[in-house]
PyMOL Python script that loads the backbone (N, CA, C, O; Angstrom):
from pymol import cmd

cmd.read_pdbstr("""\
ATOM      1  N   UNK A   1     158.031  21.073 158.499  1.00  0.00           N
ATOM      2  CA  UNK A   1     157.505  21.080 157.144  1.00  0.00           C
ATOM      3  C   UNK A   1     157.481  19.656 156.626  1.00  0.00           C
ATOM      4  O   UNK A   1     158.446  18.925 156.847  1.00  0.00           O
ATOM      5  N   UNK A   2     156.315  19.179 155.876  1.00  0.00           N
ATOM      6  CA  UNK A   2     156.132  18.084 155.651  1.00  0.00           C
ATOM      7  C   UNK A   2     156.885  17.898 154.215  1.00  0.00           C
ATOM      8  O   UNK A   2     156.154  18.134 153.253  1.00  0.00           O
ATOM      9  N   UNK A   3     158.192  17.522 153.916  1.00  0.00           N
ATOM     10  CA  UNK A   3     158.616  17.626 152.441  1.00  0.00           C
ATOM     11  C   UNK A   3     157.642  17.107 151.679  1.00  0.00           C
ATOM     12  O   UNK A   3     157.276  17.855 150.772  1.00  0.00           O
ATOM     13  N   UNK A   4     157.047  15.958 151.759  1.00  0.00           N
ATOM     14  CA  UNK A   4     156.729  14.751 150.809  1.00  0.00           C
ATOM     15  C   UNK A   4     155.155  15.814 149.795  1.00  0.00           C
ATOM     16  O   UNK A   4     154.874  15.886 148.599  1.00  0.00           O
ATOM     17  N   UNK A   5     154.500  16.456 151.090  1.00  0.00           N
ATOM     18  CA  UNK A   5     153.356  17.254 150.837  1.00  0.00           C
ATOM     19  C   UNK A   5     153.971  18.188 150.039  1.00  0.00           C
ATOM     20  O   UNK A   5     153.432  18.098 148.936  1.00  0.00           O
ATOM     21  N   UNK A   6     154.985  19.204 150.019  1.00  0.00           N
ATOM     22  CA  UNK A   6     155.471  20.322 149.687  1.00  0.00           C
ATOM     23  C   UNK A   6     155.695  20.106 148.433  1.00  0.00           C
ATOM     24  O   UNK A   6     155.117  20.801 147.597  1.00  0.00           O
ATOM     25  N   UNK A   7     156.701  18.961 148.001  1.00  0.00           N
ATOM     26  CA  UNK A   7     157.414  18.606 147.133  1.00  0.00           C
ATOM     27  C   UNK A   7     155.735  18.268 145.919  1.00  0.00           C
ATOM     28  O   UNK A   7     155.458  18.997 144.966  1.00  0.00           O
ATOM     29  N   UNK A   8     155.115  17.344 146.236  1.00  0.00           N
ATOM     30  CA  UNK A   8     153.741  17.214 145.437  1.00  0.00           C
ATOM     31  C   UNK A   8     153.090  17.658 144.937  1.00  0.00           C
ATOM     32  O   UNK A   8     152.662  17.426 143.806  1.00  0.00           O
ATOM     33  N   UNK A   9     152.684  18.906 146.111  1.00  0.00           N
ATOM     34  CA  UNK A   9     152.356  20.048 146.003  1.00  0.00           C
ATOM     35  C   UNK A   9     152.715  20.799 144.533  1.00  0.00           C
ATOM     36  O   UNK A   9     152.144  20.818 143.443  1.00  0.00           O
ATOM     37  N   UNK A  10     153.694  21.282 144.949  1.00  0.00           N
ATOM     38  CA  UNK A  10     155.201  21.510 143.902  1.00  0.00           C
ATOM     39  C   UNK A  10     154.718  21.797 142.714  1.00  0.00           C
ATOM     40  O   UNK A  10     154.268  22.813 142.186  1.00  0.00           O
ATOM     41  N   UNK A  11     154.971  20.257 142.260  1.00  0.00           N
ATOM     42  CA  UNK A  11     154.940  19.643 141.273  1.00  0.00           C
ATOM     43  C   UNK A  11     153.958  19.111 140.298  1.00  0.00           C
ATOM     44  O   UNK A  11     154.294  18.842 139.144  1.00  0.00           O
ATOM     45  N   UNK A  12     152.349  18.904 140.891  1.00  0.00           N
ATOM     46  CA  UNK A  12     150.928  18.957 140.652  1.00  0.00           C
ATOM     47  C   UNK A  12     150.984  20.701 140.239  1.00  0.00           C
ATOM     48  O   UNK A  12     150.713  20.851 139.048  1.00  0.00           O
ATOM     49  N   UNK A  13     151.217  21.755 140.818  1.00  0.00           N
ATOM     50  CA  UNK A  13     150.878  23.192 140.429  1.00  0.00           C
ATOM     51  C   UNK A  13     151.666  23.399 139.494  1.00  0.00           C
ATOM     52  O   UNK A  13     151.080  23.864 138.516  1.00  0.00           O
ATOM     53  N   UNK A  14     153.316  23.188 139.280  1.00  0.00           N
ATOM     54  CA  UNK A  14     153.676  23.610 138.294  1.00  0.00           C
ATOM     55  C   UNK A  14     153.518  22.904 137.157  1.00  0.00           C
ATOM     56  O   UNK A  14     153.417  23.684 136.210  1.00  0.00           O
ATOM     57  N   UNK A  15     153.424  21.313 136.693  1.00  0.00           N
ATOM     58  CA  UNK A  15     152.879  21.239 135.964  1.00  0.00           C
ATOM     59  C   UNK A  15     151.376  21.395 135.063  1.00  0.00           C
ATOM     60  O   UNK A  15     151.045  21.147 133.904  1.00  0.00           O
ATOM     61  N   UNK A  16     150.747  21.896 136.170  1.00  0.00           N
ATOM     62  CA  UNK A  16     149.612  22.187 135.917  1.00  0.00           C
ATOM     63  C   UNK A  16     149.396  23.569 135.287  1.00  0.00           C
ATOM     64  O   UNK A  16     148.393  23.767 134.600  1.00  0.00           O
ATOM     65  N   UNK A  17     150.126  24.341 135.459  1.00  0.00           N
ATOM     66  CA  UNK A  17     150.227  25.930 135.347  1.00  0.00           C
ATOM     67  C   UNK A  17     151.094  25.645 133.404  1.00  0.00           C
ATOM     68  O   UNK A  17     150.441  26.203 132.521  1.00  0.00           O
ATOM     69  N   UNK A  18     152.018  25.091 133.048  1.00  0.00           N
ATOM     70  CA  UNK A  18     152.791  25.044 132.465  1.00  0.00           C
ATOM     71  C   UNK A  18     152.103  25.262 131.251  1.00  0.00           C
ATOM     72  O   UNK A  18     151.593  24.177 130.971  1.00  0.00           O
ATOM     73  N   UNK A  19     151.772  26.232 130.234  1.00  0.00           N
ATOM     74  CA  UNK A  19     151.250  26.391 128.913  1.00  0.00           C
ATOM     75  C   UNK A  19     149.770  26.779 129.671  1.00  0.00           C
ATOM     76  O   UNK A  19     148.824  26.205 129.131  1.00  0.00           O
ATOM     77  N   UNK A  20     149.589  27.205 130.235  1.00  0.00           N
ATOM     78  CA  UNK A  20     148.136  27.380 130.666  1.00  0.00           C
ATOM     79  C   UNK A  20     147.732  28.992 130.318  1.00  0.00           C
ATOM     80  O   UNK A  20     148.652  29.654 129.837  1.00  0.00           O
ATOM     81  N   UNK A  21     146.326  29.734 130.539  1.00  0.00           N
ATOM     82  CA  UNK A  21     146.434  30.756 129.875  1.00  0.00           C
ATOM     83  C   UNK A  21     147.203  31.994 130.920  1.00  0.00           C
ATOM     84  O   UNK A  21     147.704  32.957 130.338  1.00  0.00           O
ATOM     85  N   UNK A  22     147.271  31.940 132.315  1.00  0.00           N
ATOM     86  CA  UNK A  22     148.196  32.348 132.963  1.00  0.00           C
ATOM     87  C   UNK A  22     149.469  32.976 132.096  1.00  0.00           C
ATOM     88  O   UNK A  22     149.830  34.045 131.605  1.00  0.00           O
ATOM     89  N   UNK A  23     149.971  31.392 132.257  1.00  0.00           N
ATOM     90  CA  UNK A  23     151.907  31.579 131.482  1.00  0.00           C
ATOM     91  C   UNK A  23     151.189  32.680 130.379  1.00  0.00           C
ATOM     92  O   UNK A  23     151.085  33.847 130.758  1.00  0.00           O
ATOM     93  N   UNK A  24     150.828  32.408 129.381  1.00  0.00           N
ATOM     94  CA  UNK A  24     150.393  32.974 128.345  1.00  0.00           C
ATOM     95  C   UNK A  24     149.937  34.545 128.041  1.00  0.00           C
ATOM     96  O   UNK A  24     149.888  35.253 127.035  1.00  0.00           O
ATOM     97  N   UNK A  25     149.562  34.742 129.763  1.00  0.00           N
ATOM     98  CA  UNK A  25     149.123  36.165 129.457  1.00  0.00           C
ATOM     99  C   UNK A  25     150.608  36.419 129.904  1.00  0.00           C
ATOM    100  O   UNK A  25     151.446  36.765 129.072  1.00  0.00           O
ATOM    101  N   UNK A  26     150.859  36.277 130.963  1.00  0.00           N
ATOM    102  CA  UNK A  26     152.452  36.792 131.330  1.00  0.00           C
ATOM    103  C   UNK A  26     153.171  36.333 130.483  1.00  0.00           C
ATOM    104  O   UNK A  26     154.293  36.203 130.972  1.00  0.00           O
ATOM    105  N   UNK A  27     153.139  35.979 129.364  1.00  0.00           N
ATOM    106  CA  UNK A  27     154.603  35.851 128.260  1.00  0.00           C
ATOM    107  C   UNK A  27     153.876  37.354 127.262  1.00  0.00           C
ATOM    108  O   UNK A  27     154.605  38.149 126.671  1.00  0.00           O
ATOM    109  N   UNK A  28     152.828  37.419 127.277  1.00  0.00           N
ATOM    110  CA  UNK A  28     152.482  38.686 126.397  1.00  0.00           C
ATOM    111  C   UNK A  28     152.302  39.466 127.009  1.00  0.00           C
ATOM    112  O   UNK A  28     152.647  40.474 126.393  1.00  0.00           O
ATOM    113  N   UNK A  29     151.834  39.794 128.228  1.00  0.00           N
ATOM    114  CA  UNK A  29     152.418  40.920 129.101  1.00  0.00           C
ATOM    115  C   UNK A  29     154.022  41.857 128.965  1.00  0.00           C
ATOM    116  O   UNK A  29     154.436  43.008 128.822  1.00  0.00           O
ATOM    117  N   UNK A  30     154.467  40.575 129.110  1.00  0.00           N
ATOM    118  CA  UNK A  30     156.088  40.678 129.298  1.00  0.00           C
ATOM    119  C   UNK A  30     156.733  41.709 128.018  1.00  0.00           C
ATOM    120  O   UNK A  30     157.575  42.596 127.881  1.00  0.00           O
ATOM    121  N   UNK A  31     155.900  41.074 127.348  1.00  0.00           N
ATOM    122  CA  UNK A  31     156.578  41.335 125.592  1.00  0.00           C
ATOM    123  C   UNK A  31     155.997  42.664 125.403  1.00  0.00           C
ATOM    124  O   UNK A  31     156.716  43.563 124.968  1.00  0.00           O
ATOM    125  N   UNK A  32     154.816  42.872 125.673  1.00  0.00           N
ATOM    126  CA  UNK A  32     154.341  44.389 125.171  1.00  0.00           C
ATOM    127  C   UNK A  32     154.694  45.372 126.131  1.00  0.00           C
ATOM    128  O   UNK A  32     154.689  46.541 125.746  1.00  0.00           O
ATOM    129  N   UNK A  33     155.005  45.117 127.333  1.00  0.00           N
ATOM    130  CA  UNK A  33     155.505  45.921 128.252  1.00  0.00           C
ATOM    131  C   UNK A  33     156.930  46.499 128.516  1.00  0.00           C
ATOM    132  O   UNK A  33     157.360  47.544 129.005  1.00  0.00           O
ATOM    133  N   UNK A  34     157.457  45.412 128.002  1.00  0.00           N
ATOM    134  CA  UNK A  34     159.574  45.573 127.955  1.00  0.00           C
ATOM    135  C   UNK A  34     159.361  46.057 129.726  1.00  0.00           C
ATOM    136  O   UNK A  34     159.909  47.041 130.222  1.00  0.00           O
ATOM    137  N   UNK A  35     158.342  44.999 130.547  1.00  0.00           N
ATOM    138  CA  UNK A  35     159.100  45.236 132.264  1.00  0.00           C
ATOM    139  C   UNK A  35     158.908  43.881 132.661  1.00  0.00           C
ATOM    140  O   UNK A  35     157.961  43.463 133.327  1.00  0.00           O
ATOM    141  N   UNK A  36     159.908  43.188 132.190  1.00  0.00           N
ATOM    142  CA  UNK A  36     159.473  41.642 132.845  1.00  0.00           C
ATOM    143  C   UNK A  36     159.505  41.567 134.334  1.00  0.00           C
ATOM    144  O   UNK A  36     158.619  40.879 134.840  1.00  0.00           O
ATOM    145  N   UNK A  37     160.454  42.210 135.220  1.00  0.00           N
ATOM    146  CA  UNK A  37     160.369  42.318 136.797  1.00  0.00           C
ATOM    147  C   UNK A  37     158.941  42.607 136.642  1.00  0.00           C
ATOM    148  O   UNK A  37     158.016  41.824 136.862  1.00  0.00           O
ATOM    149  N   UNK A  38     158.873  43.711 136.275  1.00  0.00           N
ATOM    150  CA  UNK A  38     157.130  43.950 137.293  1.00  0.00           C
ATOM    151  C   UNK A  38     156.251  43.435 136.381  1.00  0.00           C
ATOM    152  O   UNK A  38     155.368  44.288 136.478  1.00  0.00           O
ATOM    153  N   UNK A  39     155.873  42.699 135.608  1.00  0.00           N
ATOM    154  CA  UNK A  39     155.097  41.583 135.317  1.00  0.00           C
ATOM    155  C   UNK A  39     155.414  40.203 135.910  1.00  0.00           C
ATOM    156  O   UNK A  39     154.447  39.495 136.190  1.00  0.00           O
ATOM    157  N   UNK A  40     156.680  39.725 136.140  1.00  0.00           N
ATOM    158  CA  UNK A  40     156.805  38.385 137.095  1.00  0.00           C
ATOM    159  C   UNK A  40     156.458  38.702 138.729  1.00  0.00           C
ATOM    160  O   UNK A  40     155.693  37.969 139.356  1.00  0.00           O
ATOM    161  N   UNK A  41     157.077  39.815 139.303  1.00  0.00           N
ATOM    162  CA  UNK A  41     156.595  39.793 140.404  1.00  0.00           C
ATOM    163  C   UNK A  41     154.503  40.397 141.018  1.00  0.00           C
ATOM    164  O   UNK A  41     153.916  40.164 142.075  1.00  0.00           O
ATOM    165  N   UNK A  42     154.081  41.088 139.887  1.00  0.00           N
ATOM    166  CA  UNK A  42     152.995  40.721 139.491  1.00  0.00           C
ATOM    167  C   UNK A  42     151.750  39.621 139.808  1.00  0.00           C
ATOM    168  O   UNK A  42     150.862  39.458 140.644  1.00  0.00           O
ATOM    169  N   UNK A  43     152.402  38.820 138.289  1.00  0.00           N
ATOM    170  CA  UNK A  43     151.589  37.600 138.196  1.00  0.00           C
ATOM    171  C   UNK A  43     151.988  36.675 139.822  1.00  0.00           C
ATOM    172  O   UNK A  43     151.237  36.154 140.646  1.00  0.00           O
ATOM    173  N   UNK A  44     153.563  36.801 139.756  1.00  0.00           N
ATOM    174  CA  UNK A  44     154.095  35.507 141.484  1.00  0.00           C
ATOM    175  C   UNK A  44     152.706  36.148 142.254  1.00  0.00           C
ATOM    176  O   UNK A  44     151.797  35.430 142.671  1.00  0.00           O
ATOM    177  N   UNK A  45     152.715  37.116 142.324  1.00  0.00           N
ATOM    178  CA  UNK A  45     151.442  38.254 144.041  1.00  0.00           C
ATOM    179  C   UNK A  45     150.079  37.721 143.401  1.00  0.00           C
ATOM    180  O   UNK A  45     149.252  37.513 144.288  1.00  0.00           O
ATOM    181  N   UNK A  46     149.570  37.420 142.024  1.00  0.00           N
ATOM    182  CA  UNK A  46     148.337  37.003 141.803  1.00  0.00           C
ATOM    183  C   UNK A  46     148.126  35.783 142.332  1.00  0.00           C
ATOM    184  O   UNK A  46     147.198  35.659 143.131  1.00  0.00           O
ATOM    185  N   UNK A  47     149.229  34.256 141.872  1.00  0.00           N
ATOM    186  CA  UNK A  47     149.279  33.257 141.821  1.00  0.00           C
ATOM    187  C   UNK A  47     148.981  33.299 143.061  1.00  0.00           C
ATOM    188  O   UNK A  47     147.869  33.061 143.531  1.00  0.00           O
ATOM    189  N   UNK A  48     150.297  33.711 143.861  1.00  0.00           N
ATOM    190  CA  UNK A  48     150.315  33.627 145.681  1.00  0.00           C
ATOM    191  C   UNK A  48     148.711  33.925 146.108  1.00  0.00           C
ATOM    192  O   UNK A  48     148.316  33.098 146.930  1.00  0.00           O
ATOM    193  N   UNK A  49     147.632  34.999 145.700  1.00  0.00           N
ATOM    194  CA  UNK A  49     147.018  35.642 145.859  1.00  0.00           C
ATOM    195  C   UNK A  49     145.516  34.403 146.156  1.00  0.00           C
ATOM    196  O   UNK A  49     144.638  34.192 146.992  1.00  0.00           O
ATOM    197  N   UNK A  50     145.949  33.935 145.001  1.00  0.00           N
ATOM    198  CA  UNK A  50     144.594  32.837 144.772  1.00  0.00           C
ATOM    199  C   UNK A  50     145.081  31.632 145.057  1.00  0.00           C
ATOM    200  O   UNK A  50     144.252  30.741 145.246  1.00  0.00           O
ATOM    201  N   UNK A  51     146.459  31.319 145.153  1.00  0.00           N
ATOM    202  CA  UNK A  51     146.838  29.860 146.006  1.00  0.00           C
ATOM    203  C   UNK A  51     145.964  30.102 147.451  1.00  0.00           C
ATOM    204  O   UNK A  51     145.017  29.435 147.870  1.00  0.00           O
ATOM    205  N   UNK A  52     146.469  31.023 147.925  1.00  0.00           N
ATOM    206  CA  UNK A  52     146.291  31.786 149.365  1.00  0.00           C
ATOM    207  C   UNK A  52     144.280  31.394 149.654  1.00  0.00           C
ATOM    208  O   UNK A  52     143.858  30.983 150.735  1.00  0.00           O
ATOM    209  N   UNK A  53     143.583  31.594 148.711  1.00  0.00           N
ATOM    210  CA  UNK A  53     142.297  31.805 148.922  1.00  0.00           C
ATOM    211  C   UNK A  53     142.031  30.140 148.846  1.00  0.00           C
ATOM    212  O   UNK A  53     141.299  29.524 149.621  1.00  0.00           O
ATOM    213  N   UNK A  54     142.755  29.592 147.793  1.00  0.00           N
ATOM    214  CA  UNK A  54     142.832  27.616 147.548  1.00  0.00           C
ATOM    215  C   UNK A  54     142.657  27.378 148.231  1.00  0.00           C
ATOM    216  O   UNK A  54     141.500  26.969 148.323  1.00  0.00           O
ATOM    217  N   UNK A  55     143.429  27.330 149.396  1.00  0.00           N
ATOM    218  CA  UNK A  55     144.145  26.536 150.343  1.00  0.00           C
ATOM    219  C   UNK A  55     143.562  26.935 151.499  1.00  0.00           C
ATOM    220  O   UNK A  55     143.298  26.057 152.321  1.00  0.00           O
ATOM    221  N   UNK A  56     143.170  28.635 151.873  1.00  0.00           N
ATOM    222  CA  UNK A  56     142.196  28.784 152.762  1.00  0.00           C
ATOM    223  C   UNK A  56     140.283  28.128 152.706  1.00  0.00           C
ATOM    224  O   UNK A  56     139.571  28.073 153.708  1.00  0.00           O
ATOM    225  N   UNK A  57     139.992  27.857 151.773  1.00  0.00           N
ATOM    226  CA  UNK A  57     139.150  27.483 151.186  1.00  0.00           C
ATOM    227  C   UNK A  57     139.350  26.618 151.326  1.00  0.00           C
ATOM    228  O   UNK A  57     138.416  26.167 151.989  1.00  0.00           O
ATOM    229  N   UNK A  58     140.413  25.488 151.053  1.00  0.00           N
ATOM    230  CA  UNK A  58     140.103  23.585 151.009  1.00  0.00           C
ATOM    231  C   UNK A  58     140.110  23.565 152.487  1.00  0.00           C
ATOM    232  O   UNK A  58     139.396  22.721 153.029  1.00  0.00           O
ATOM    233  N   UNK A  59     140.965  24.548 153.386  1.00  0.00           N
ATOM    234  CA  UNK A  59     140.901  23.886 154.651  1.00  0.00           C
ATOM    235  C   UNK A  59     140.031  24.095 155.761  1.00  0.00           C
ATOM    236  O   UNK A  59     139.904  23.342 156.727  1.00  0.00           O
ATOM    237  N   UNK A  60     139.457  25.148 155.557  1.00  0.00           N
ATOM    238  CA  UNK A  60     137.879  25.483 155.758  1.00  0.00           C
ATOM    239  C   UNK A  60     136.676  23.926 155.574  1.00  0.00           C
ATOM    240  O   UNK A  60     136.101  23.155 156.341  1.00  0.00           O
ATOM    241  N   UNK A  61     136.792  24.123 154.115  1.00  0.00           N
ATOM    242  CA  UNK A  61     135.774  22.702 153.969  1.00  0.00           C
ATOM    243  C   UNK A  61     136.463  21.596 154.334  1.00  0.00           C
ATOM    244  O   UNK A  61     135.636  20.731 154.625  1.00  0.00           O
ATOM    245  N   UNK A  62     137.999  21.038 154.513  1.00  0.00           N
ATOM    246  CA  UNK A  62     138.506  20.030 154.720  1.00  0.00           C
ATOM    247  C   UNK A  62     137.603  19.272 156.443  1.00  0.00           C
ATOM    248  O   UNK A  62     137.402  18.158 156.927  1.00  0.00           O
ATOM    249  N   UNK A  63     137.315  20.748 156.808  1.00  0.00           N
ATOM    250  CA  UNK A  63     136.936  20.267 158.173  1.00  0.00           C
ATOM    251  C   UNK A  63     135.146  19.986 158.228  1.00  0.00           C
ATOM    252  O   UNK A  63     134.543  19.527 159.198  1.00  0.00           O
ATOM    253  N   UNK A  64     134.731  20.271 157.329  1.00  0.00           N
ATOM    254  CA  UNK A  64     133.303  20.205 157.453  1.00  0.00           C
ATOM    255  C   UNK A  64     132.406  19.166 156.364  1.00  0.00           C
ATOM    256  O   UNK A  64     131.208  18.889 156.290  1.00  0.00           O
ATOM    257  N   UNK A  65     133.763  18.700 155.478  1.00  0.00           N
ATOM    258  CA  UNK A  65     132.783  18.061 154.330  1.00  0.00           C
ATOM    259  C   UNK A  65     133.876  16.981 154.212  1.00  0.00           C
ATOM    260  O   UNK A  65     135.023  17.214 154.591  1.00  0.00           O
ATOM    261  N   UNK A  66     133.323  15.194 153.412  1.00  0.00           N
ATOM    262  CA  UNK A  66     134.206  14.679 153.284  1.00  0.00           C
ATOM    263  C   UNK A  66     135.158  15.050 152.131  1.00  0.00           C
ATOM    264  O   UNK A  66     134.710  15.780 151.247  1.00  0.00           O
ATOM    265  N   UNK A  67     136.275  14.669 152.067  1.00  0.00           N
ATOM    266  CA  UNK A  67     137.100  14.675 151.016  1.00  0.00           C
ATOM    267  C   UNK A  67     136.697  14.196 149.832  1.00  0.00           C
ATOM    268  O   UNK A  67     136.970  14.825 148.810  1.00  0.00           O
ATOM    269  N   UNK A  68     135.979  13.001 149.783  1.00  0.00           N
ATOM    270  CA  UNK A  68     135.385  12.071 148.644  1.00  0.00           C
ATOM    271  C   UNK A  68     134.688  13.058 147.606  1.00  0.00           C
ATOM    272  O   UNK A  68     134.935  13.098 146.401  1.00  0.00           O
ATOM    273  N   UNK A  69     133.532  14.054 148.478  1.00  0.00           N
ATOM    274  CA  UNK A  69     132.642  14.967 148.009  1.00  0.00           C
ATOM    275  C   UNK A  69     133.578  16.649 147.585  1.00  0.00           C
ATOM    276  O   UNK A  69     133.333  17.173 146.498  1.00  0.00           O
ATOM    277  N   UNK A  70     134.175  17.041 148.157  1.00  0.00           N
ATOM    278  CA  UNK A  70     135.221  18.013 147.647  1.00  0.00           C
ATOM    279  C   UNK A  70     136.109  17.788 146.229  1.00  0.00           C
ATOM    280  O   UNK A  70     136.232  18.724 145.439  1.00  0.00           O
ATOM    281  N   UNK A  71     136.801  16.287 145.937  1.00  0.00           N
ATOM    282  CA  UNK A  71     136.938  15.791 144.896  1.00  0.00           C
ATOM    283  C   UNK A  71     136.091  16.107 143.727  1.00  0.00           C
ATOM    284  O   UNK A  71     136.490  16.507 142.633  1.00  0.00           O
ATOM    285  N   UNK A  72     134.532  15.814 144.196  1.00  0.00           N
ATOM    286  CA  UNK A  72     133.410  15.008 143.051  1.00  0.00           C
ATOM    287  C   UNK A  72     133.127  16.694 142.624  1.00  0.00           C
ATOM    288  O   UNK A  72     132.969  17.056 141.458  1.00  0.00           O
ATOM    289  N   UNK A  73     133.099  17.596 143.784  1.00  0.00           N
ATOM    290  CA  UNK A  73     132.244  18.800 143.230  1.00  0.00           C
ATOM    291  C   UNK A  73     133.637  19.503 142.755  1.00  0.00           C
ATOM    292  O   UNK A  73     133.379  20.508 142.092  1.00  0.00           O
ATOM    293  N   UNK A  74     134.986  19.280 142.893  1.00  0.00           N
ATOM    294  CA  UNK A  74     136.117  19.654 141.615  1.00  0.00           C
ATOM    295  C   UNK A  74     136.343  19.157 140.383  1.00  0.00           C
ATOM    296  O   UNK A  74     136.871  19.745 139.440  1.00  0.00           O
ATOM    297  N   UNK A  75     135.918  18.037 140.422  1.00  0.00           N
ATOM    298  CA  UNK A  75     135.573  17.324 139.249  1.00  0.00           C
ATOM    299  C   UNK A  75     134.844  17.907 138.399  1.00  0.00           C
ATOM    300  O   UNK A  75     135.236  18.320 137.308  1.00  0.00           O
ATOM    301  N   UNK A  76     133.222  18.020 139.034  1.00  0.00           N
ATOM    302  CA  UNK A  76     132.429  18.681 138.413  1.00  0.00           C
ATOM    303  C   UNK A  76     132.898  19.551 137.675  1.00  0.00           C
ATOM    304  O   UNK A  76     133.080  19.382 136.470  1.00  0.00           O
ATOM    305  N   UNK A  77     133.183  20.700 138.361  1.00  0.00           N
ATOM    306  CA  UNK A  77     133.157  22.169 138.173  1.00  0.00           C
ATOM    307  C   UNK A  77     134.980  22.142 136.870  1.00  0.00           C
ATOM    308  O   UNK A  77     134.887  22.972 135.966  1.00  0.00           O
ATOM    309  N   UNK A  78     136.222  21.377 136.857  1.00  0.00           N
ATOM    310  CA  UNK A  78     136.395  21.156 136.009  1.00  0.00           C
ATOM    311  C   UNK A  78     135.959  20.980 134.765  1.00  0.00           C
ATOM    312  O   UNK A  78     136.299  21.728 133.849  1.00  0.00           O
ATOM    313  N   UNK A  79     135.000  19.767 134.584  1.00  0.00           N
ATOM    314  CA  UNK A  79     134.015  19.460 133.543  1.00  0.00           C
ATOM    315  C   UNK A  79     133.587  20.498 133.187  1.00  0.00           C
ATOM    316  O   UNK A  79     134.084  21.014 132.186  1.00  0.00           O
ATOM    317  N   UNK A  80     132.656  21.065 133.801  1.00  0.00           N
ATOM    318  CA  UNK A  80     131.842  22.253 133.366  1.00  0.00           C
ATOM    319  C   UNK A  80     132.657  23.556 133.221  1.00  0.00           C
ATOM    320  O   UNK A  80     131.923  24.535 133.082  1.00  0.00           O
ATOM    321  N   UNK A  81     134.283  23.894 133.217  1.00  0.00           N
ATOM    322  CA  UNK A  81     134.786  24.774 132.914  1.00  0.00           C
ATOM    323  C   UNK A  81     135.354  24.616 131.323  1.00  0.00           C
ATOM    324  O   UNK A  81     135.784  25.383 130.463  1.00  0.00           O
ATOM    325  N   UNK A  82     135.055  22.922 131.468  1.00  0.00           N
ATOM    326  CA  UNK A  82     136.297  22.071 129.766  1.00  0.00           C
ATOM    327  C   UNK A  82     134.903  22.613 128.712  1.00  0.00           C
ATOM    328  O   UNK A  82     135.059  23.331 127.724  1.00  0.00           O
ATOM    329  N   UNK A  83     133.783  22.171 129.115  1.00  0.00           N
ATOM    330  CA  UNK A  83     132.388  22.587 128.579  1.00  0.00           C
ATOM    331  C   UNK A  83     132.272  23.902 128.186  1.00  0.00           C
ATOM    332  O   UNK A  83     132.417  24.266 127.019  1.00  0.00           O
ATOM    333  N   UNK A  84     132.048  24.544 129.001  1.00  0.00           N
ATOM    334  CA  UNK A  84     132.275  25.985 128.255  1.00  0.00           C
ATOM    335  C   UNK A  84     133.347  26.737 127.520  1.00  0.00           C
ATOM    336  O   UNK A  84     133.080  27.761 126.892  1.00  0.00           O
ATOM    337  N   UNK A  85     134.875  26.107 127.613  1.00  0.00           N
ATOM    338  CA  UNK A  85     135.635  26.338 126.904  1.00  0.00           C
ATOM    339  C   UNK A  85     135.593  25.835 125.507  1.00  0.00           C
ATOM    340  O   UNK A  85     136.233  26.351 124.591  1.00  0.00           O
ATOM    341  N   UNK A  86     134.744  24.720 125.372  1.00  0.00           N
ATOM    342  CA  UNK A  86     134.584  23.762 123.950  1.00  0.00           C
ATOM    343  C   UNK A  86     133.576  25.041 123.548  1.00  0.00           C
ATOM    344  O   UNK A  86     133.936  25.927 122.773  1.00  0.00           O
ATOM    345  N   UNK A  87     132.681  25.015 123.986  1.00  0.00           N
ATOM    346  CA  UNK A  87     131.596  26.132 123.250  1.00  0.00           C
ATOM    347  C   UNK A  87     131.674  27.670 123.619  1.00  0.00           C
ATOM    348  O   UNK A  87     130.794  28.525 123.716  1.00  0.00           O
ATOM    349  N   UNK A  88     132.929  27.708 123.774  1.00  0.00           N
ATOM    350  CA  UNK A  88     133.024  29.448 123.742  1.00  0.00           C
ATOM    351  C   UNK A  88     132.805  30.579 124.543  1.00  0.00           C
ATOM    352  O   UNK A  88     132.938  31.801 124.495  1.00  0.00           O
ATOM    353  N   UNK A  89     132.351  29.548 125.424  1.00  0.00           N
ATOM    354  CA  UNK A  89     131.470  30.373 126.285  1.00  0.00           C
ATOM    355  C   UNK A  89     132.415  31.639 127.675  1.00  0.00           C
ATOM    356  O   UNK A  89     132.150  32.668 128.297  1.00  0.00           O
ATOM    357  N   UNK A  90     133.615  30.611 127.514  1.00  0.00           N
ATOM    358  CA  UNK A  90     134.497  31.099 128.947  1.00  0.00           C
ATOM    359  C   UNK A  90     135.631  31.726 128.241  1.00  0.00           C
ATOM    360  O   UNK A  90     136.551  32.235 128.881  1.00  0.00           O
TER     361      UNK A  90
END
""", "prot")
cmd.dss("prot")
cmd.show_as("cartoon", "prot")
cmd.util.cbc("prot")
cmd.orient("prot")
């Protein structure tokens, strides 16, 4: 196991996740449900769910496209998610 990757890893997702609308639905999940187990282990099987598709997905294209261009079209598609969140749309 490569720590240095793991640890980065880590630490890029959880701060990234931190106040996001995720946390947010699972803190009101939690609350209207009175089952925090099966809303944390839940949301962990979603997260895992779509890390799982991430990561199968970057390493798929890792092999067929440069990195430079995988960046530019996450970039993009960021942008254009901040965009439709300004106007309502998402």
């Amino acid at each position: 196991m490569d720590w240095r990757v793991f640890l980065t890893t880590f630490g890029v997702i959880f701060l990234a996740e931190m106040g996001d609308k995720t946390q947010l639905a699972a803190m009101t999940m939690a609350a209207q449900s009175n089952k925090p187990w099966a809303v944390f282990f839940a949301a962990a099987l979603a997260l895992a769910a779509v890390s799982a598709i991430g990561v199968l997905v970057g390493s798929v294209l890792g092999n067929y496209l440069p990195l430079i261009w995988i960046k530019r079209v996450a970039a993009v598609a960021f942008i254009a998610i901040g965009l439709l969140i300004l106007l309502n749309k998402f």
